[in-house]
N, C-alpha and C positions, 0 to 999 in steps of 0.2 A: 423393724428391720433396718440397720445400719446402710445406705448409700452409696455408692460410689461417688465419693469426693474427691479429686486430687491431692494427694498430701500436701504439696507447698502451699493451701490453703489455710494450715494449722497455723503457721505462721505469719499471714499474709498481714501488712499495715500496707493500708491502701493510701496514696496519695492523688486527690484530680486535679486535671490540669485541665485549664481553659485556655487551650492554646495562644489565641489573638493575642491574649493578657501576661501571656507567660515569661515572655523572652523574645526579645526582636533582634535577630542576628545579622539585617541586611539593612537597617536601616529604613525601614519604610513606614516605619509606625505601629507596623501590625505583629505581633506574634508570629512564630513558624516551628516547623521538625526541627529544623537545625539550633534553632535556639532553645528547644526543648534538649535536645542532644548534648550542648554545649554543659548546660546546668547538672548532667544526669551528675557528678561525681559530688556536687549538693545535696543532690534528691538520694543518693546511696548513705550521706554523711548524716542525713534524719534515720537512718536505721528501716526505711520504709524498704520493703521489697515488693511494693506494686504500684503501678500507675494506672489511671483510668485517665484517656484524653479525650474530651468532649468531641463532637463529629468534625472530621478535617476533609473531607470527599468537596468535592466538585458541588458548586450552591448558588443559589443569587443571594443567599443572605440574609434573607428578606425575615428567617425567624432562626441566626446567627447556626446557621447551618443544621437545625433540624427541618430544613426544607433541600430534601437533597436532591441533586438533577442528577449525579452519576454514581453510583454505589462502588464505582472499581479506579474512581481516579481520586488521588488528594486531589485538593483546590490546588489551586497555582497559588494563590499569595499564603500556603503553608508550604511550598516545598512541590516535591513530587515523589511518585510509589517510593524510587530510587531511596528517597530519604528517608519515606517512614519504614523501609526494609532497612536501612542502617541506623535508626533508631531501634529498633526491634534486636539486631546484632549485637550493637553497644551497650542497651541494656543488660539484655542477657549475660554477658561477659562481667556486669557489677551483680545477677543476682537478681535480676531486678524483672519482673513480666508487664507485659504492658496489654490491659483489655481497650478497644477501639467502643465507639457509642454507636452501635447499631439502632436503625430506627426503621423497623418493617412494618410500622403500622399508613405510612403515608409518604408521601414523596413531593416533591415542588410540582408547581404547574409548567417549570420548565424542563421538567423529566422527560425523555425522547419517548417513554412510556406511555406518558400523557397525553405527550402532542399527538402520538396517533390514536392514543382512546376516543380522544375528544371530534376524533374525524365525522363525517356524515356516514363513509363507507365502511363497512365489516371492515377487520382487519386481524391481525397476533393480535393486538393490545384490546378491543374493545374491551371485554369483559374483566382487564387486571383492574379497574377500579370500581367503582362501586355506583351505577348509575341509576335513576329512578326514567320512567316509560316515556315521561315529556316534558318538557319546563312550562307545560299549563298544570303538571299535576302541586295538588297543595303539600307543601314539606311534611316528613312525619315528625311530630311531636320531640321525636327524641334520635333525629337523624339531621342535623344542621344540612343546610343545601344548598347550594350556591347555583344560581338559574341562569343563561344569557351569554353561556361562557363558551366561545367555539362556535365550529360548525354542526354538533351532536344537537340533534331533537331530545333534551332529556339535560337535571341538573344531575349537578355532582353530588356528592356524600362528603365533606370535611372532616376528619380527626383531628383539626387544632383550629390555627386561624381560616381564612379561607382560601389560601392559596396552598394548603396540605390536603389534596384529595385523598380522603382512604382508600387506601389499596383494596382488591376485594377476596379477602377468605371466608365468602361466604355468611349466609346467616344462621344462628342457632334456631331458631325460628319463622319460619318462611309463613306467606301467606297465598292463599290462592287469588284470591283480587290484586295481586303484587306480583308478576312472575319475576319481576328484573330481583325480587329480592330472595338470589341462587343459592341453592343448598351449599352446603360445604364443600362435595364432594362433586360440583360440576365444574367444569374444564377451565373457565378462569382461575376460579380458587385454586384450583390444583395446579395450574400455572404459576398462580405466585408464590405459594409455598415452595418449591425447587427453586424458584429465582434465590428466593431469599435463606435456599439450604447455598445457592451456588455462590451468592457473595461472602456465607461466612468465610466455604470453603477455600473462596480467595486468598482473604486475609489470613486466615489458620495457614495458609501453606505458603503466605510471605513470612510468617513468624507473629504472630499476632499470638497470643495466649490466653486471648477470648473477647466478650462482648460483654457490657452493661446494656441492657436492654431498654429504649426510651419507649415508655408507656405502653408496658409488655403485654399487658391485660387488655388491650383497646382494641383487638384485631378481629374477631368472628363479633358479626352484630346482633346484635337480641337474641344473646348469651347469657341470659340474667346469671346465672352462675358457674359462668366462665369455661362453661365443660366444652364444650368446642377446641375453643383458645386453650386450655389445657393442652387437650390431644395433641392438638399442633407443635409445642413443647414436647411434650413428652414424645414426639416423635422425632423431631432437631435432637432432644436430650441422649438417645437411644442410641441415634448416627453418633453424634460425638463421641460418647462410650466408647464405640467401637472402633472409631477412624481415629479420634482426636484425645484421649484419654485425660489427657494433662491439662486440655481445655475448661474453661469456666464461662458458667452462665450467671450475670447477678440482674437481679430485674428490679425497673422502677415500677413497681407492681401498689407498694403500701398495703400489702395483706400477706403474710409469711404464711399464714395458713393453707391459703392457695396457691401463694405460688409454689413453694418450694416443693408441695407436690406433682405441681404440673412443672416439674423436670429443674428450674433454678438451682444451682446452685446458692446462690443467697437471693435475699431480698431486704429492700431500706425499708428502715421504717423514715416516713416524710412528713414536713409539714401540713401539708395538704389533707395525711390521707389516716395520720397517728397524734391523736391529742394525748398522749401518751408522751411522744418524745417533744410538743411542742411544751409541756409541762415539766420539763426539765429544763430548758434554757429560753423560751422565748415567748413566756409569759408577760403580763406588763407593757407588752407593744403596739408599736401600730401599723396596722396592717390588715393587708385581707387576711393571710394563712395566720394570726395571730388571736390570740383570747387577750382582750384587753384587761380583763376581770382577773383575780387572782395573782399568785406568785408562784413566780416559778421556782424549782427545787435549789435548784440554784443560784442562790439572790441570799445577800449577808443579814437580811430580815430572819431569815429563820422561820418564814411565813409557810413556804412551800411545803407540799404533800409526796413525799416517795409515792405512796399506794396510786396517787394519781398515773405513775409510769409503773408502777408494779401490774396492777390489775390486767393491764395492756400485755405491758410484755409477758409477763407468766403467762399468760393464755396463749399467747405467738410459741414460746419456747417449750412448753410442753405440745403444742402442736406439732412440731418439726424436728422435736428432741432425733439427732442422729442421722436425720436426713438431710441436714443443711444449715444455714445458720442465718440469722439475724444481722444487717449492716447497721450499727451504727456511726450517726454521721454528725462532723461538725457543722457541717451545713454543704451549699451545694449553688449550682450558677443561677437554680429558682429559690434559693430561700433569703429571705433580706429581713432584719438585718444580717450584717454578718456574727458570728456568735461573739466577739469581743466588744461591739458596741454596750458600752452601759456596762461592762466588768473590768473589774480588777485584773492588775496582772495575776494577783495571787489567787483571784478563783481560777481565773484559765488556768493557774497550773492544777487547781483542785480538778477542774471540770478532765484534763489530758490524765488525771490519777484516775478518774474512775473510765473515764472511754477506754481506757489501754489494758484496765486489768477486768471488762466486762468480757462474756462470750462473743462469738461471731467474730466478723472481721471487721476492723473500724477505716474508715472512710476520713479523709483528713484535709478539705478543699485548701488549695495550695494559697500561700499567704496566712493561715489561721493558725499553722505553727507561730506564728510574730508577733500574731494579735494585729495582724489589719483588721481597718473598720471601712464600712461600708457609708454610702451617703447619698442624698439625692441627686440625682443628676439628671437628665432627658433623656427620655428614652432613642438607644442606639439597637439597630438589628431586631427590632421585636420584643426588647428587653421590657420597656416599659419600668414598673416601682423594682424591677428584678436587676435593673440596670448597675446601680450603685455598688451593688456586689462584684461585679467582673472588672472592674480598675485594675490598671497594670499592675504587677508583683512589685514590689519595692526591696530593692536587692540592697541599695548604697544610697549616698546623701548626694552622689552623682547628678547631675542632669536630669532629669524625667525618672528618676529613683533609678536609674541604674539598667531601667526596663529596655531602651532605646534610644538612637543617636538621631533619629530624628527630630526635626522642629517638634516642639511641644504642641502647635496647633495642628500636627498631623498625624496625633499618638490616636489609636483607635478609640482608646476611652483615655478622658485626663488621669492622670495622675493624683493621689492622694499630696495636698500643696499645705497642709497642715505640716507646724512646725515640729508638731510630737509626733510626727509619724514613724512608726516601727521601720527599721528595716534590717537584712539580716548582715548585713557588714556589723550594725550596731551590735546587733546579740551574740553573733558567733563565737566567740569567744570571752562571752560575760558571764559568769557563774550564777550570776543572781537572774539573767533574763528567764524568759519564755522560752525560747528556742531549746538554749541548754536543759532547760528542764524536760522539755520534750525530747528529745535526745535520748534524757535519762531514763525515761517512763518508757520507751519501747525498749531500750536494750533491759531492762526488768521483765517485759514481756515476753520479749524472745529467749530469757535466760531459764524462766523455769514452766514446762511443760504443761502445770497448772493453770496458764495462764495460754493455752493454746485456746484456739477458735472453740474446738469440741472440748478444752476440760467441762466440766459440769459446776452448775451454779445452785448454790443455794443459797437464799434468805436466812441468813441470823438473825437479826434481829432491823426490821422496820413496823412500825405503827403511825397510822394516820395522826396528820400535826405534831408528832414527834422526831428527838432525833436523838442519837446518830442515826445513819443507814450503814447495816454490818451483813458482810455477805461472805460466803466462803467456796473458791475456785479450787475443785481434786481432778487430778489425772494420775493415775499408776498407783503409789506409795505416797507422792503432794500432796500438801494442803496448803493453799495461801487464805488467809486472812485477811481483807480490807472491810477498814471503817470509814465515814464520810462523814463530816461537819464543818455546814455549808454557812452555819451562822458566824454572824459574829460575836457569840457567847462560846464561852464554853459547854459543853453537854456531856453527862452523864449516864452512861447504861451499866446495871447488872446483865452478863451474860451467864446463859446453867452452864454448872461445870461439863458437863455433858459432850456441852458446845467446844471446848479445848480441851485435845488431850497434851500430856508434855510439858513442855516449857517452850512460850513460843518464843520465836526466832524474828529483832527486827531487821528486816528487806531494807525499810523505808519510812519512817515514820519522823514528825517532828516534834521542835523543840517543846517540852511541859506535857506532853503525853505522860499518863499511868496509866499500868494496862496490869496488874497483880491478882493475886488470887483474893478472894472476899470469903466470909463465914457461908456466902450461897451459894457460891461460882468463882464469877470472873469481872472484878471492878474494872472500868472503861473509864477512862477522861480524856477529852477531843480539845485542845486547843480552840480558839477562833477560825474559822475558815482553812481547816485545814483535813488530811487524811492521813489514813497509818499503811501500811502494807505489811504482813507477817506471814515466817513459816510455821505451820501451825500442825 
């Protein structure tokens, strides 16, 4: 059964912004609304009509504002409501929606929430977070705990570092020698499920055009299969429907299969949580979230495996066919390196040829239109090896790249001090860069219908250690044709006549491509490190 999706998601290219990093409009070092605001006629000129901006609320900071103290106020060093409601305006008037990064699984220890949980006396708050009966009792195995904290006889329950108490919506599974561990549907839980219908509401009714959900699956405990945390969803999902229509829900879930049943409108596939998409771009590395082993599909060896992200996704996309869609991403404020470290200009343009013409809505972390790279640095706000990725945007060969007029030792992250570094003064106007290329690859997106979130995808031709990868996107009467060749050889496929009817039509393809009819079908030749685009 087809979904209720809002349509302006058929077209949606998502761009995020990491605010701090983005643009500094006051001088202070740090990012803010207003220097997001100032950039919007940039972010309109990438052909993107959506923004996703990492959480800007009220924070100590402590894990770069996914530790939130107040859900209804920006921070003070990004601006105030005032400003993200005239961001929300300004957008709108380009075209442009903007989702905010809700995070209802936990909150900071300086939440006013907290502070009265944590009290010795009953109170509103005892039961919004999630306590155990004494801090002599022994932690449970698979509930981190934090003991000693306060005036409360009893530790906390953490959902990240340990100053993120989880909020409490209850357990999927309770025990009787456990009473603190409350059903769903007792009177905290059901307290904080309305909080957190009431902040959407907030936002939705300043102009907000939804939420990216941060670690949407973390919220009912001993859930093994998420059916609790579903509900929950599927009941926010149901309100929106009805009050909010146009609203969107996309979740940092890393399972399509569940989420987008339990009410998402999308969901990422992550490094973390889909060796699927880490075998598309960031094989080869080093890192926690990374396979040291192997190659990625993406890499001028020719080494890589399609089927290695086939296997994955096809299973995700026939799961959800119609109900929602699949986010693919260039990468994100957790994934390092950045996806241009270690490529070529000319594969990022390969790697932007196939993100823009696959299904779902693709996700595009700001700077990775240019090809910034990421690097080591110290850990700032929580960031830790995640750190290198959040460096300020590099606009110009300006001062501090253009990001700020501040002293350089008071920019929130250094700047990228490399003499090759990208920036977008340099490309904007270069035919040959990154940028214009990307430019070029969404207005093809947005030109043919085939090429929407929901057209349908099928597999032409991929086989394991082989290549090209050939796929073909229908919507209506459309048919688009993309091939991929990631090496740097040339590569040859017979396609069945079958597979083409007509004479196809090229979109986009480059130089030394043959693509003719053969005694079988349909002869293929893929240049070096390149793709074709056709209508077909």
């Amino acid at each position: 059964m087809k979904a209720n999706i809002p349509g302006w998601l058929n077209k949606a290219v998502f761009y995020q912004i990491y605010p701090q990093s983005f643009h500094d409009s006051n001088g202070d070092g740090i990012g803010d609304i207003q220097g997001i605001r100032q950039k919007l006629d940039y972010i309109g000129s990438l052909g993107v009509n959506a923004l996703w901006i990492n959480p800007c609320f009220v924070s100590p900071f402590q894990d770069a504002g996914y530790d939130v103290a107040d859900y209804y106020r920006v921070a003070p060093r990004y601006g105030t409501n005032d400003d993200i409601k005239n961001l929300f305006t300004e957008a709108k008037k380009r075209g442009i929606r903007v989702l905010l990064d809700l995070v209802p699984g936990h909150t900071s220890i300086e939440h006013p929430w907290f502070k009265e949980s944590q009290k010795h006396h009953q109170n509103q708050y005892t039961d919004y977070y999630v306590w155990n009966s004494s801090i002599w009792d022994e932690p449970q195995e698979d509930l981190p705990v934090v003991r000693g904290f306060g005036q409360r006889d009893a530790g906390y329950v953490t959902n990240f570092f340990w100053f993120q108490p989880a909020l409490n919506y209850g357990f999927g599974q309770t025990h009787p020698d456990h009473p603190w561990m409350q059903p769903v549907d007792a009177p905290g839980p059901i307290q904080v499920r309305q909080e957190i219908k009431n902040i959407m509401q907030f936002w939705l009714d300043l102009g907000a055009s939804g939420f990216r959900v941060d670690m949407a699956n973390s919220l009912v405990k001993r859930d093994p299969y998420k059916t609790e945390t579903s509900k929950f969803w599927r009941w926010i999902r149901t309100w929106l429907d009805k009050e909010y229509p146009e609203a969107v829900l996309v979740s940092e879930w890393g399972n399509p299969a569940q989420a987008i049943p339990a009410g998402f409108h999308g969901d990422f596939l992550l490094g973390f949580g889909s060796p699927g998409w880490v075998s598309l771009f960031r094989k080869r590395g080093v890192g926690r979230w990374r396979d040291p082993y192997g190659w990625s599909f993406f890499d001028e060896s020719g080494n890589g495996d399609i089927m290695a992200f086939l296997d994955e996704y096809l299973h995700y996309y026939q799961a959800i066919k119609e109900q929602g869609h699949i986010a693919l991403i260039t990468g994100n404020h957790d994934e390092t390196p950045r996806i241009a470290n270690g490529k070529s200009p000319v594969m990022m343009k390969l790697i932007y040829l196939f993100l823009l013409t696959m299904p779902g809505t693709p996700f595009i972390y700001y700077g990775d239109e240019i090809g910034m790279r990421s690097r080591d640095l110290p850990s700032k706000e929580g960031g830790y090896a995640r750190t290198g990725a959040r460096t300020p945007m590099q606009w110009s060969d300006e001062p501090n790249a253009g990001f700020s007029t501040a002293p350089s030792d008071a920019l929130y992250l250094p700047v990228d001090d490399s003499p090759d570094r990208p920036t977008v003064d340099q490309q904007d106007k270069d035919p040959a860069s990154l940028l214009y290329r990307f430019r070029q690859l969404v207005k093809i997106r947005q030109s043919y219908e085939a090429l929407d979130a929901d057209g349908k995808f099928e597999v032409v031709y991929a086989e394991s250690g082989k290549l090209p990868f050939v796929y073909r996107r229908t919507k209506g009467n459309q048919s688009i044709l993309v091939a991929i060749n990631p090496s740097n050889q040339e590569v040859r496929v017979e396609l069945p006549q079958q597979k083409i009817k007509g004479s196809p039509e090229p979109i986009d393809i480059p130089n030394g491509i043959i693509f003719k009819k053969s005694a079988s079908g349909w002869y293929l030749s893929l240049p070096p490190v390149s793709g074709a685009i056709y209508n077909v």
